[in-house]
Structures are given as C-alpha cells and as structure tokens.
N, C-alpha and C positions, 0 to 999 in steps of 0.2 A: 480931352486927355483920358487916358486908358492905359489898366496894366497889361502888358503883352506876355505870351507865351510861344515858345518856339510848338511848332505839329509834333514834335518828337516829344515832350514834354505833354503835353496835348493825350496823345498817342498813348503813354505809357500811364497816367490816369486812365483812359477806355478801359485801358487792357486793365490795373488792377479790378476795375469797376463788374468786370464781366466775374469775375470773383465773388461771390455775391458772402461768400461761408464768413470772411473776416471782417466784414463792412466794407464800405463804401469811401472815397475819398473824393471831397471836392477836388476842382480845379485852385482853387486857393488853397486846401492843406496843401498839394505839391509844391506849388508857389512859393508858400509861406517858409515851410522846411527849404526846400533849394534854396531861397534866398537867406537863411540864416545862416546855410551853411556856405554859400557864395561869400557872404561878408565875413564871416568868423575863419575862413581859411585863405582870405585872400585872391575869389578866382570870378573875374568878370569874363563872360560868354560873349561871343558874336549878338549883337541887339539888332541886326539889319535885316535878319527873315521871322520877327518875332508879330505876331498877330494878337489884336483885341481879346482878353477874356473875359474882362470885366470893368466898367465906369466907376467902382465903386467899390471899397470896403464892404464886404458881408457882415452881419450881424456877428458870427461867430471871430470875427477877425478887427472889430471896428471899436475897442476897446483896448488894441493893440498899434492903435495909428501912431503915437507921440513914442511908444517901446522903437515900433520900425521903424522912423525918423531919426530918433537917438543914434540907433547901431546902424545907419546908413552913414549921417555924420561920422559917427565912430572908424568905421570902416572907411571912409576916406580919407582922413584924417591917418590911418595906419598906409594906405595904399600910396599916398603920395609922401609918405617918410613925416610928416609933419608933428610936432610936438602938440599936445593940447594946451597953450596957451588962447589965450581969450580972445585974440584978433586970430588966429587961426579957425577957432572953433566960431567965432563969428561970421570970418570970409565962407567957410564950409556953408555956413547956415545959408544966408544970403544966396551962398549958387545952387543949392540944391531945395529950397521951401519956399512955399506961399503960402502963409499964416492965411491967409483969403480963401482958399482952395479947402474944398470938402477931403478933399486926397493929402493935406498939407504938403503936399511936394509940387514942385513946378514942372515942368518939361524935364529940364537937364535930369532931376530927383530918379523924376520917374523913370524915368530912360536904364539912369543911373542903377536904380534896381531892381528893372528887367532884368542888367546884365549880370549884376548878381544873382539872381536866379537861375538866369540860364548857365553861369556858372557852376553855382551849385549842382543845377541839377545834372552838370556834365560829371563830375564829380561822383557824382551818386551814379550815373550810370554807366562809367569805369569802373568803379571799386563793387556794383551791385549783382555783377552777372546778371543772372536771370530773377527777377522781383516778381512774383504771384499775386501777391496778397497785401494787403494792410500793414497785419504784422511789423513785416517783413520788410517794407517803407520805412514803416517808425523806427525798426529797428538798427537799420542803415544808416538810417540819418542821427541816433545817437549815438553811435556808432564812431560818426563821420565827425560830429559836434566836438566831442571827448578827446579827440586824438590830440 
C-alpha cells in the first residue's frame, strides 16, 4: 500500500520547486494541505489515475498519523450525513484503519484520502490561478481552510 498522487499534483509541486527564491515544497506538504483541504470542504477527487508517491509517512509528517486518521473519520462521518454517535464513529473506524499497519489506514483509508487530496488539490487549483512560489501555496491553502 501507498499514498497516490495524480501527475497534475505531481506537476504542479516540479513547477513550484523550480522556484528556488521561496523554498522548496515536498510532495507530502502538497499532499498533506490538499488533503486537509479535501476533508474540511467536503471534495473527494477522481482516485483511478492517481500514482505511487510515497510507502510511508515522512519524518516531518509522521507525528501527524493519528491527527490525519481523526479528520479522515471526521470527514466521512460528515460526507455520508452521519451523526458521531459511537457505533458510527466505530463502523467509520473499522472500514477505513488497521491498527497493524505502519500507514494506520487500510486500503479503502487510503484510497479514501488520495481522494481527498486530489480533491483538495482540485480546489486549490480552481480558486489558485497561477501558483509560483511557496508563499503563495501556503497562502491558498489558508485561505481555502478559513472560508
């Protein structure tokens, strides 16, 4: 198992990167923000042309594994209209984690917030126009968080 990225996500990471004046942006900071913003507004993306970025939590993201599990729950829990009562927030767990799993998410999970991702990052790059720089990332995407 592996988290996925669409090339246009991909893509648009190269290009801030070639940027060199504001820093540099992993493939997981793009990740990470699209997918917060995927869950927190509601917008799951096509997951059927999304390709391998990563086996694994980065160090600077791997402190934040049980946060992004929470707010995946969270987020489907809001997407399928459901109340957070205990057998909901149970079934949720149950189809989207494996307590086993270095990734705590199972398949469906992970799948699950690819598509948040690629939501988000569809999101961001409707509402971004033209994105240069870092900045200007981060700035979008609080932006996009806030509303």
């Amino acid at each position: 198992m592996s988290f996925k990225m669409s090339d246009k996500m991909r893509g648009f990471c190269n290009s801030i990167n070639n940027n060199t004046e504001s820093g540099k942006l992993d493939y997981w900071d793009v990740y990470y923000f699209s997918s917060i913003i995927g869950m927190t507004k509601n917008k799951c993306g096509n997951k059927e042309e999304l390709t391998e970025f990563s086996k694994q939590y980065v160090a600077n993201y791997q402190s934040l594994r049980h946060t992004i599990v929470a707010m995946l729950i969270t987020a489907e829990l809001n997407r399928t209209g459901q109340d957070f009562k205990k057998d909901n927030i149970t079934s949720a767990f149950k189809r989207l984690v494996d307590e086993g799993s270095s990734l705590i998410l199972n398949s469906t999970g992970l799948s699950t917030l690819d598509g948040y991702a690629e939501g988000g990052f569809q999101l961001i790059s409707e509402r971004g126009g033209r994105i240069t720089d870092r900045i200007q990332f981060l700035r979008m995407c609080r932006e996009l968080i806030n509303e």
